[in-house]
N, C-alpha and C positions, 0 to 999 in steps of 0.2 A: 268419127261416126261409124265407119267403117271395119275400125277394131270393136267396137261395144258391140255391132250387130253379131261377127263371126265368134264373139266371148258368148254372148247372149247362145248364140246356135248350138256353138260347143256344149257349156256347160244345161242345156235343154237336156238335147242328146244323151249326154253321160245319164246325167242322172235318171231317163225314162229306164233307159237301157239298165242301170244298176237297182232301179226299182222293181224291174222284173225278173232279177236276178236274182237280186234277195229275198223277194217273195216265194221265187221258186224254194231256195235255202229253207224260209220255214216251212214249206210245204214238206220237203223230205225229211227234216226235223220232226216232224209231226206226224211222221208214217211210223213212228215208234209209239207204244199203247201208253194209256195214262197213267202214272205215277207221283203218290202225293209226297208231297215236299214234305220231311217234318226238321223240327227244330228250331231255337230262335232265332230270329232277322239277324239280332244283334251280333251272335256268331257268326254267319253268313257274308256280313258287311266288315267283319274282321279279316276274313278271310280275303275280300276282294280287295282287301287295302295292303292285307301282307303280301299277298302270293299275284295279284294280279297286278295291285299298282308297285306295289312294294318288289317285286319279284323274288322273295324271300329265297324261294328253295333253287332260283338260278343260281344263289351265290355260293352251293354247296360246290360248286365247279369254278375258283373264282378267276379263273383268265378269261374264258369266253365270259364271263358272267359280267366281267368289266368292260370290254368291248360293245358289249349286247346293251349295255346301260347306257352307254354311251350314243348308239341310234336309237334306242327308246328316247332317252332326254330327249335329242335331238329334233324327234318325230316331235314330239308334245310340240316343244314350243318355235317349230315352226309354222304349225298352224292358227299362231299370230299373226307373221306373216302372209300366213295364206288368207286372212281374213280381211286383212289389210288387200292384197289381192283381188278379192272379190269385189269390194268394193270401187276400186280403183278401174276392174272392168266394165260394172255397169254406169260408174258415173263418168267416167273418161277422166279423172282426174290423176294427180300424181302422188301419189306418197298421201293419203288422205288425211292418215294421226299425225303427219310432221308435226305439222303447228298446233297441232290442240292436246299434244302430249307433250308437250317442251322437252324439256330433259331426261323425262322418262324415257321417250322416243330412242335414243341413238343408247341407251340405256339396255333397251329391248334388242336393240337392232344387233349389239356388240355381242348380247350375251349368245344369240341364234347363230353368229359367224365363231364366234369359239366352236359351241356347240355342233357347229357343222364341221370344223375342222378335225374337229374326236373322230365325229362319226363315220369322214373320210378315212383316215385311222383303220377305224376298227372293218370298216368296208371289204379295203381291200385285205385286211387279215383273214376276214372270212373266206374271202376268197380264194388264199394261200391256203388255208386250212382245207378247204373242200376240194382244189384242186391240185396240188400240189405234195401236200402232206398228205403223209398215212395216217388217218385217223378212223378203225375196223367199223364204229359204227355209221359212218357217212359211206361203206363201200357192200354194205352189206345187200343180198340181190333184189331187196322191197327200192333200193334208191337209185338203180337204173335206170337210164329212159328219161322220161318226162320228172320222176321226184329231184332229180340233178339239175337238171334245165331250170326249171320252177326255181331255185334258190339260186341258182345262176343270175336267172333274169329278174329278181327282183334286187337281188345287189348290183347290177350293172346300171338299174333305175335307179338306187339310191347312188349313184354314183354322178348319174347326171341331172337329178333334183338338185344336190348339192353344184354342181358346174351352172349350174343355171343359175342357182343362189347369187353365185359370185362373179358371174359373169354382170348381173344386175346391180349389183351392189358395187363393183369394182370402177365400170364404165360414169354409172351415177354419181361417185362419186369425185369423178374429171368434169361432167358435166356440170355440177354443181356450180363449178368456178368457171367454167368457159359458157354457159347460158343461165343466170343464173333467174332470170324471167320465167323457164318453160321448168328447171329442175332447180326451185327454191332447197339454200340449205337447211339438210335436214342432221347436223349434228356428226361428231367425228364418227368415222367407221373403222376404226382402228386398223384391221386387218386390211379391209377395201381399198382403207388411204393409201398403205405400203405397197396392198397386192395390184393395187385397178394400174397406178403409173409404170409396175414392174410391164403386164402384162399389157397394158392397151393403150402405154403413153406413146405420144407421137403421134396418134392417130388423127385422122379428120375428122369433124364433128360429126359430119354425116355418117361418117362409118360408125363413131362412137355410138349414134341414136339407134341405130342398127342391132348392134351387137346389145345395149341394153333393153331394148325390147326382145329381142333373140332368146336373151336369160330370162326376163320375165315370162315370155310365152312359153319357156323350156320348163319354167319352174309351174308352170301353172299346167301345163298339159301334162307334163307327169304325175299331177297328184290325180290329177282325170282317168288316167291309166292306170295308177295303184285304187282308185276307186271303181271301176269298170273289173278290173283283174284280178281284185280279191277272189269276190268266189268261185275262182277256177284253182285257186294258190293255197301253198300252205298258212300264207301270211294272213288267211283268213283268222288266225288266233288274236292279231291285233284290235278284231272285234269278240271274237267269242269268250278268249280266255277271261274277262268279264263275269257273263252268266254262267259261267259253266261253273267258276272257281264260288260263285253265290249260289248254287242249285247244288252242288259237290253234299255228298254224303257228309254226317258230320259224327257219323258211331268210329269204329276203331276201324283203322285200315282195311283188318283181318278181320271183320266181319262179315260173314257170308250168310245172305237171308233163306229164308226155311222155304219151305214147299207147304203152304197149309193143307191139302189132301192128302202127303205123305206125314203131316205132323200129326194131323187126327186120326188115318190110318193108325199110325204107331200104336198113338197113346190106347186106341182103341185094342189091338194085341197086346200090350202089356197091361189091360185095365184100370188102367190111369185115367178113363174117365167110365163113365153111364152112358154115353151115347155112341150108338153104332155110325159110321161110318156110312153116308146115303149111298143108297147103290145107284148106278145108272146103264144106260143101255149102250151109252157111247164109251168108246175107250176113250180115258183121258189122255190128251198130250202134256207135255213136262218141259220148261224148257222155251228154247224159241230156235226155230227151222230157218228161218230168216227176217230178214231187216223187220218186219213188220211186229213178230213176235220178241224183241226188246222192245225197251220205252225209251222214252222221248228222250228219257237224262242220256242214255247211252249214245243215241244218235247225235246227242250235243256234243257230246264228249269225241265222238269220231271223226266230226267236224272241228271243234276246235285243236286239233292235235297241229303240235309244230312238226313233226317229222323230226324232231331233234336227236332219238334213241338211245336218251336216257334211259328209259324202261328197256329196252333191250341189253343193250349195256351194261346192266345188273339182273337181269335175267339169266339163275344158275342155269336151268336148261340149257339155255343159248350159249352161255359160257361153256359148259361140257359139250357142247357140237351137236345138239338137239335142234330138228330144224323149228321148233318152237321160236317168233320175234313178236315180242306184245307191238312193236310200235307194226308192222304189218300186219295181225290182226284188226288192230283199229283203224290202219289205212283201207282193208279190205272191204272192213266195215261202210267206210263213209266212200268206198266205190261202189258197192251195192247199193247203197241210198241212193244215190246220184242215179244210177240206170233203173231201180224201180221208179223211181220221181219221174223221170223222164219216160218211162212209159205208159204212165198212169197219164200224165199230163196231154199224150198223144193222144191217148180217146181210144185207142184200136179195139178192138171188141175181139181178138183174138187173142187177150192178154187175160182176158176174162176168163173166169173156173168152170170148169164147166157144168159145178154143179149148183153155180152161180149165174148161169144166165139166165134165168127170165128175171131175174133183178135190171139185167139193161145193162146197168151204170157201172163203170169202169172205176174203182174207187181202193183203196189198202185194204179194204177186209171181201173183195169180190176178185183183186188181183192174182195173178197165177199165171208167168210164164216161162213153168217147167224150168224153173231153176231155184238155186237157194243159195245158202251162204258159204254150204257145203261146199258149193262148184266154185268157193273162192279158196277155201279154210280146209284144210282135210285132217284128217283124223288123228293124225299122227302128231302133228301142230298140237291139236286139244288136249291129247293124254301126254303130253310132254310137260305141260305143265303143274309146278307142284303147290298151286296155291301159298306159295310162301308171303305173296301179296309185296313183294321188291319191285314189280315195274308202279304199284301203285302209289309206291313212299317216292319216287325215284320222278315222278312227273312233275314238271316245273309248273302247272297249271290242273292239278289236280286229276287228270282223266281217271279213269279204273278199268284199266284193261281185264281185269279178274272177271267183272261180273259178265262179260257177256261171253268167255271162253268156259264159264260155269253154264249159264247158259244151254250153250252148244252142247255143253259135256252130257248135259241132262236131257236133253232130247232125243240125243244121240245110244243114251244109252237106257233108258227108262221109256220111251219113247217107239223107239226102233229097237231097241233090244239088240243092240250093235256096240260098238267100242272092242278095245284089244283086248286080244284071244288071251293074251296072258293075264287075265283081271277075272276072267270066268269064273276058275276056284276062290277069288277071294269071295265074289258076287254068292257064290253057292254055300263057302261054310258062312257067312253074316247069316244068309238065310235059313242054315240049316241050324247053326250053332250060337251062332248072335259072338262073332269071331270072328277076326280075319284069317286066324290060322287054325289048321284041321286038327281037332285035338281031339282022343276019343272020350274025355268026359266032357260034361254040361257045361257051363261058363260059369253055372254060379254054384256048381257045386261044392266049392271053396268053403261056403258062406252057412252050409249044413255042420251040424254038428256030428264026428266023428264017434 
């Protein structure tokens, strides 16, 4: 009675605690402006099968990409077990499907112990790989600090989700034979049979009961902790890459969307249409200054990023020693969500505009304080890039690091009437010549007859 109440406690806890975590998530999600989805479902639901469930574009990389499949499987379907779990907590019973899954049971049970043993495997490779091995995009200066730690500590957790696995399964399966009253058989565990006598034969019963609750509770409060520690982690993709890979743009890579005041502008100097251009009294902005001034897709997208550096990794910039890194862009991105959410969320009325205060209300479009995305991302980053759209082919979950460094670009430079001094003369002969190069005749003088 005593364990259902402290299972009961726990998982309360977690879950308030994760519900107002995630809630906060869509709240910073949602400080990005609206954006309408086009395209059909059907496309949309392709994509979340290839690239999300499928992990299609991992396997353009296929060593990590087989290791990676291997704790995906593994994820899935131990959350049989964990369901099994749940169960077993609130009702105090033992092994709840044994008997009413017969042979399916030890079936299920066999395939989750392979499947952990892969994922043990591939665990501690990653962790050779990150720690041990040179590989340029895991050392690059965005994954100092906490981005190293962060992937540290969620493999040292898959590390002993799986110890716990087998700590329960191995013990249970001694028990089975020496009480078989309190741990009815529940069918061969192939691995368990061999592993539980190697590792915890000999033991006393009581110690046996011990050490399999031990694993039970180890395997149960670390999935409480990868639920709890998502959204502070990168491994928050595990849920995002989902909607993100279903909301994903569905035109060509390399499309890059218009400016509609700069397209009716135009059309309206080259008389391309009848209708003038509305004048207004305010200067227009272009662009977006910060978190607020992208949409929602993009803060999805910054949020679901694995830190992987794929995109950077094919990023010619960054390749030529351009301090240009798409995957730091989009990390910079979803650290500025994070601290405008959070201050919006505090209420302070000193975050408020000031030419927003008698509105009161602390809210994304009254917020303002004195900082921007600028004070993450600087200038040199933006014009570094050559829109070749490589970090956008390159993301194993479709992000688009392009549109929001176009974005920037555009703000930055239509906006503020800023960006590199060496772009000025291009900026000057388009507008003086309709030409990026200074040439002393017309551009369409070609087109006259001689």
């Amino acid at each position: 009675m005593i364990q259902q109440i402290v299972f009961f406690i726990v998982i309360l806890g977690v879950s308030i605690f994760a519900f107002n975590k995630y809630a906060q998530l869509i709240q910073n999600i949602r400080l990005g402006h609206a954006e309408e989805i086009r395209g059909p479902s059907t496309s949309r639901w392709k994509n979340v099968l290839l690239v999300a469930f499928g992990q299609k574009k991992m396997f353009k990389n296929w060593i990590p990409a087989i290791f990676h499949f291997f704790i995906y499987v593994a994820f899935l379907f131990t959350q049989i077990e964990l369901i099994e779990i749940i169960i077993d907590g609130f009702t105090g019973v033992h092994r709840f499907f044994a008997d009413k899954l017969s042979i399916v049971y030890p079936i299920i049970i066999n395939t989750i112990e392979v499947l952990s043993i892969l994922a043990f495997i591939a665990t501690l490779v990653f962790l050779i790989r990150r720690n041990m091995l040179y590989i340029p995009r895991f050392k690059k200066p965005e994954m100092k600090g906490w981005p190293k730690l962060d992937a540290n500590l969620i493999l040292i957790g898959e590390l002993l989700l799986i110890i716990g696995i087998f700590t329960m399964n191995g013990t249970d399966s001694i028990l089975q034979k020496l009480d078989p009253e309190h741990y009815p058989e529940a069918g061969p565990f192939f691995l368990s049979d061999t592993i539980g006598p190697l590792l915890f034969g000999g033991l006393e019963k009581s110690t046996l009961i011990v050490l399999e609750r031990t694993g039970w509770w180890l395997h149960f409060l670390m999935v409480m902790a990868f639920l709890a520690y998502l959204p502070y982690s990168k491994h928050l993709h595990i849920l995002l890459a989902f909607p993100n890979t279903y909301f994903s743009k569905l035109n060509s890579r390399g499309e890059m969307s218009n400016m509609p005041e700069i397209t009716s502008e135009i059309k309206s100097m080259l008389g391309l249409t009848n209708e003038e251009a509305p004048m207004s009294d305010e200067i227009p902005e272009f662009g977006a200054k910060d978190v607020t001034d992208l949409s929602w897709r993009s803060l999805l997208g910054a949020f679901s990023c694995t830190e992987c550096g794929r995109c950077t990794a094919e990023c010619p910039a960054n390749i030529t020693g351009k301090k240009l890194s798409p995957r730091k862009i989009v990390m910079d991105i979803r650290d500025r969500a994070e601290e405008v959410g959070n201050k919006i969320r505090s209420g302070n009325s000193e975050y408020i505009a000031a030419d927003k205060m008698e509105e009161g209300e602390l809210n994304r479009d009254t917020f303002d304080d004195g900082k921007s995305l600028f004070d993450y991302i600087s200038s040199e980053e933006l014009a570094a890039c050559t829109t070749c759209s490589a970090c956008v082919e390159a993301c194993p979950v479709l992000i688009n690091p392009l549109e929001p460094i176009l974005e920037m670009r555009r703000y930055e430079i239509l906006t503020e009437a800023a960006g590199p001094k060496d772009w000025a003369p291009m900026f000057t002969s388009i507008e003086n010549g309709g030409a990026v190069w200074q040439v002393p005749d017309e551009r369409v003088d070609w087109t006259k007859e001689s």
